[in-house]
C-alpha positions as CSV (number, residue, x, y, z in Angstrom):
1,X,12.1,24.9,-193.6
2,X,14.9,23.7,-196.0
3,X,15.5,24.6,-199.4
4,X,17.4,22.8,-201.4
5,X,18.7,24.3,-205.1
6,X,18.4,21.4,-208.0
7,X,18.8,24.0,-210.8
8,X,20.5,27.2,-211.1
9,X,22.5,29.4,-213.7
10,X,25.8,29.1,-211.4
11,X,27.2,26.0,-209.4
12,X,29.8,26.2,-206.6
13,X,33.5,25.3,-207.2
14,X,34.0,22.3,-205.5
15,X,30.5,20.6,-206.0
16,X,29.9,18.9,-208.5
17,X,26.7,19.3,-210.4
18,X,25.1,20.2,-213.3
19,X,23.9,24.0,-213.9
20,X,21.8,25.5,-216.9
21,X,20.1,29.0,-217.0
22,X,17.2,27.6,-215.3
23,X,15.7,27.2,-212.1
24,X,14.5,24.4,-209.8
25,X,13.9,23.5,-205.9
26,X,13.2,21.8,-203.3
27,X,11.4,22.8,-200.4
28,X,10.8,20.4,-197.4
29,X,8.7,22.0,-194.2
30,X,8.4,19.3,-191.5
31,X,6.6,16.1,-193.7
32,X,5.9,18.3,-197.0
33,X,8.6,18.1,-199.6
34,X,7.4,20.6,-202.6
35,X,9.4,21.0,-206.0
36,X,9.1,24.1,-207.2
37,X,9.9,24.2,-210.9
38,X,12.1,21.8,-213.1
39,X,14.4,23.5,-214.9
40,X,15.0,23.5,-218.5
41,X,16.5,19.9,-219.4
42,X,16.8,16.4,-217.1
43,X,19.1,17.7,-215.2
44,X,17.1,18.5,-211.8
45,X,16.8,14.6,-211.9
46,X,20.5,13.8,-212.7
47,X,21.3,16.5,-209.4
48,X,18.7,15.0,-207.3
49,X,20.1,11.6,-207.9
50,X,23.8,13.0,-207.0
51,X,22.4,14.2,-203.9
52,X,20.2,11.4,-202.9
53,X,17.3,13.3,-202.8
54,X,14.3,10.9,-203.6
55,X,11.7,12.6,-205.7
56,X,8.9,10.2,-205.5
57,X,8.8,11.4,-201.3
58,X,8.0,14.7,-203.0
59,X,3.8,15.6,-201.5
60,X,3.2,18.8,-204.0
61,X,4.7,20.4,-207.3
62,X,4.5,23.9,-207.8
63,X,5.5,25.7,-211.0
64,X,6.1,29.4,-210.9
65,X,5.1,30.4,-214.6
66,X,4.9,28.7,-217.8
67,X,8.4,29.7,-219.6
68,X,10.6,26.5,-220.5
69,X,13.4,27.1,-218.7
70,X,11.1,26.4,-215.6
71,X,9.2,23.8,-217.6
72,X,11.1,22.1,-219.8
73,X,11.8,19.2,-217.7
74,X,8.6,17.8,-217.9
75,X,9.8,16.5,-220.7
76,X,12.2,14.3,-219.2
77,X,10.3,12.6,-217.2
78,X,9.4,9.0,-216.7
79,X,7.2,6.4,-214.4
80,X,10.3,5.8,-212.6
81,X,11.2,9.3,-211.9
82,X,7.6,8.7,-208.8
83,X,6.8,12.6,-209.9
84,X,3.5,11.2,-211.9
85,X,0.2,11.4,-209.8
86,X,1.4,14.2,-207.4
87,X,-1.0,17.7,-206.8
88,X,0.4,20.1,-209.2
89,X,-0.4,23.5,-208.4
90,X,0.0,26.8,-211.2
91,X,-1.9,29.8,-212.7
92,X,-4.1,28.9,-215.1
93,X,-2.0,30.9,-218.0
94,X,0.7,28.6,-217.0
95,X,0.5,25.8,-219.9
96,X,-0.9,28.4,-222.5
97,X,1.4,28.5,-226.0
98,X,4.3,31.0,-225.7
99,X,6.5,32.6,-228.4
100,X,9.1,35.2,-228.6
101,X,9.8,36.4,-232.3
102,X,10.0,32.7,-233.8
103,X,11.2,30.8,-230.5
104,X,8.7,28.6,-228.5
105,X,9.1,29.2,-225.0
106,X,6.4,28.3,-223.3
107,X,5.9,24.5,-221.6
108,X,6.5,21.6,-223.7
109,X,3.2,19.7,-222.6
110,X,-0.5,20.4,-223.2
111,X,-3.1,20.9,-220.4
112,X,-4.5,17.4,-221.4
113,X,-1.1,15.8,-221.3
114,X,-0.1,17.5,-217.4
115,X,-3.6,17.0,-216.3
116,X,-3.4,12.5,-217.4
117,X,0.0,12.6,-215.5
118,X,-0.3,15.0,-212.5
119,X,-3.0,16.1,-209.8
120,X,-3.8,19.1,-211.7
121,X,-5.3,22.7,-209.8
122,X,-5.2,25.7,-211.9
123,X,-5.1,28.3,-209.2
124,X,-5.7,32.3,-210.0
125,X,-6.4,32.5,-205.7
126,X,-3.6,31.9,-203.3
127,X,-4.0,28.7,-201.1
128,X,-2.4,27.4,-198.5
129,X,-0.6,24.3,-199.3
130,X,1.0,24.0,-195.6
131,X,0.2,25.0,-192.3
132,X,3.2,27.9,-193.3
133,X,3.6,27.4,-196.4
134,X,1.8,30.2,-199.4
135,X,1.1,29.3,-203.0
136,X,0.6,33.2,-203.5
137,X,-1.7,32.8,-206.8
138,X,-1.9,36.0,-209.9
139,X,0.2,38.8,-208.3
140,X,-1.6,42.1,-208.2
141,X,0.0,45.5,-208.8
142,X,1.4,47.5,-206.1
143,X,4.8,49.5,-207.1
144,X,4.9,52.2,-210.1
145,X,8.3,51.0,-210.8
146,X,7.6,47.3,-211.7
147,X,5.1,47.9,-214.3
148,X,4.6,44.8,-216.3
149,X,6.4,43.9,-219.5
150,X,5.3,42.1,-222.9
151,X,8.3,39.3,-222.8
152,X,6.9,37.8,-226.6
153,X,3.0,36.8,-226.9
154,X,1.2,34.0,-225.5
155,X,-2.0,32.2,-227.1
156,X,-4.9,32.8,-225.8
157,X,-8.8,33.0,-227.5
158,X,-7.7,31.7,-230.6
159,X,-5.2,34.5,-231.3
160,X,-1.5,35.6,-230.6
161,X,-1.1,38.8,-228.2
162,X,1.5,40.4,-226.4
163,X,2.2,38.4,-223.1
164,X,2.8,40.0,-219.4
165,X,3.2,36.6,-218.0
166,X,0.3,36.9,-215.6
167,X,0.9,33.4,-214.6
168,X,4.0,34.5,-212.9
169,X,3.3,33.7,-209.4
170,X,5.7,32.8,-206.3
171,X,5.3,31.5,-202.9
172,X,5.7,32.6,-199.2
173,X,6.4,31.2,-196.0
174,X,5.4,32.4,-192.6
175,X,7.9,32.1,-189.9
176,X,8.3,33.9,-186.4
177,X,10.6,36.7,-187.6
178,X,8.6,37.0,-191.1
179,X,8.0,35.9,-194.5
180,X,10.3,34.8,-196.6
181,X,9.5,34.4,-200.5
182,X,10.2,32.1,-202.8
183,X,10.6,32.9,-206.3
184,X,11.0,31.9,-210.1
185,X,11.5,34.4,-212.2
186,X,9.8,37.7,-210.6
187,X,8.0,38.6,-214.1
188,X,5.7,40.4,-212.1
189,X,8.1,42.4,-210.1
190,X,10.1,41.6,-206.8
191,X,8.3,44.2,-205.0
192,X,5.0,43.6,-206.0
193,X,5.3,40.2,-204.8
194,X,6.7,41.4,-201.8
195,X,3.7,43.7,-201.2
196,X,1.4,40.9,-202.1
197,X,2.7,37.5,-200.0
198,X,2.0,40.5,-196.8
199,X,-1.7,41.2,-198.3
200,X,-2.6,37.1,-198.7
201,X,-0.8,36.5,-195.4
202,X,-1.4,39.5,-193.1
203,X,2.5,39.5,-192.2
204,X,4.1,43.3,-192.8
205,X,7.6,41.7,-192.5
206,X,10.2,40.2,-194.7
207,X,12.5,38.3,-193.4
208,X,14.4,37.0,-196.8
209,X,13.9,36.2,-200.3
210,X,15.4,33.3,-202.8
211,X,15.1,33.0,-206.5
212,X,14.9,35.0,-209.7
213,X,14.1,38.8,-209.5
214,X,14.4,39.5,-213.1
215,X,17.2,42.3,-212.8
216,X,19.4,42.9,-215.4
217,X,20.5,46.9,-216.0
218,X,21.5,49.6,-213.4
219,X,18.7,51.4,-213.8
220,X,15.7,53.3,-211.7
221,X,14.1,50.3,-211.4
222,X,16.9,48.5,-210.0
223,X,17.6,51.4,-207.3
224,X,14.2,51.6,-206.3
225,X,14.1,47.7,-205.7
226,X,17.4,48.6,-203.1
227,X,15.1,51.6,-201.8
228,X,12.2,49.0,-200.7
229,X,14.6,46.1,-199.7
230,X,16.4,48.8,-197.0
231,X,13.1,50.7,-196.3
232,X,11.2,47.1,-195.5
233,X,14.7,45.9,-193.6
234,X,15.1,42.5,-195.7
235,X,18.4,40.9,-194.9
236,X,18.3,37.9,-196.4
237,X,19.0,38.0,-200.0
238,X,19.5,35.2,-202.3
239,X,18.8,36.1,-205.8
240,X,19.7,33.4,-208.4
241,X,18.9,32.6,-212.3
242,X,17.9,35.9,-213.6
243,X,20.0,38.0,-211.9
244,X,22.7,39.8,-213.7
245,X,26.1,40.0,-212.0
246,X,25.9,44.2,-212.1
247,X,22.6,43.9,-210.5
248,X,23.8,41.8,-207.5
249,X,26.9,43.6,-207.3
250,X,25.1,47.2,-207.3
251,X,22.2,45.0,-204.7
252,X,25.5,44.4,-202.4
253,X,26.7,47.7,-201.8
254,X,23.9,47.9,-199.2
255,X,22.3,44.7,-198.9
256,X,24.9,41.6,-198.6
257,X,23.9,39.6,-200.9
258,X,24.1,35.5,-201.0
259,X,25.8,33.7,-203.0
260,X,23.7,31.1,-205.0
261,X,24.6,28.1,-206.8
262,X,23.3,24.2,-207.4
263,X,23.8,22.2,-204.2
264,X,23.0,25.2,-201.8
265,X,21.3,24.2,-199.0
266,X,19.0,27.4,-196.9
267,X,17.7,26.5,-193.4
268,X,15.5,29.3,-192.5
């Protein structure tokens, strides 16, 4: 498997791309080539381009949760861009309205507008949408450290109310050594998605993990996320977007951590 990063908060000196604090990816698996997530503005396309990476070769799009800076690409999108038509595959929360305070910030399109463009399935289940390859579905609850947060309210049964981004979701892919899991933003907690991918799969072991974890303040949580990283022996660590610098620095002190950045390229 190869990852590819079209979208990330930091780029590399050197290579020259376009970052934003968003997030999106390619992953290719032998003949499947699945985008997972497109970023916040058209700039997945304009780094794709740069690094010849046709999009309309792309066999499945996955979208991790329904915030914009994951979605907001959509929006940018045209005939030529050979993304219409393909098997979209989300939580059925995913394309619900989202607000924080007075800020929309959920996707810019409607159900009816995503499902006339794209192969829509609305998956609460995990399914597997390779012969390795896990779209892991609603994340259950398995740490009492990652407890789920309101980030703003969501619209749901005709009324606002407080949103725990239940259609955060991730995905996990099963190789020799372990899983390794692919992430957007972690909303439901690093661990608990952890714990999860090794319930849907039947794997114990984590070999790595890319993408957001959602940790920001040196705090209980963020020790006990370093407890069960050493305790499950994960070594590959590659967290990106919503990652604050103090987290991966305090993360490094017994964990090397990666460095992440547009352009990166992961063969696992």
């Amino acid at each position: 498997m190869k990852i590819n990063i079209l979208v990330d908060n930091n780029t590399f000196i050197d290579e020259y791309y376009f970052g934003e604090p968003a997030l999106s990816m390619l992953i290719e698996d032998q003949d499947e080539k699945i985008l997972f997530d497109m970023g916040y503005s058209d700039i997945f396309l304009q780094n794709a381009k740069i690094k010849g990476i046709n999009l309309s070769e792309m066999t499945k799009i996955v979208f991790s949760h329904g915030h914009n800076d994951h979605t907001r690409g959509m929006s940018f999108l045209s005939k030529s861009s050979g993304l219409f038509g393909k098997s979209v595959y989300a939580h059925p929360l995913f394309l619900n309205s989202k607000r924080y305070e007075k800020l929309d910030i959920g996707s810019p399109k409607s159900t009816e507008w995503v499902s006339n463009k794209f192969d829509l399935n609305l998956q609460k289940e995990p399914i597997k949408l390779t012969n390795k390859i896990w779209y892991l579905g609603e994340i259950g609850q398995y740490t009492a450290f990652e407890e789920r947060e309101a980030i703003g309210e969501y619209f749901v049964n005709n009324q606002w109310e407080d949103d725990y981004v239940m259609d955060d979701t991730a995905m996990a892919y099963e190789t020799d050594e372990g899983l390794f899991i692919i992430t957007g933003c972690s909303h439901s907690g690093i661990c608990n998605i952890c714990e999860h991918a090794k319930k849907v799969t039947g794997t114990n072991k984590i070999l790595g993990i890319i993408g957001g974890f959602h940790l920001f303040d040196l705090d209980e949580r963020l020790e006990k996320t370093v407890d069960y990283f050493q305790n499950n022996n994960i070594a590959q660590l590659y967290p990106s977007h919503c990652v604050s610098f103090k987290a991966k620095a305090y993360i490094n002190q017994f964990i090397t951590v990666e460095e992440v950045g547009v352009g990166l390229e992961v063969n696992i």
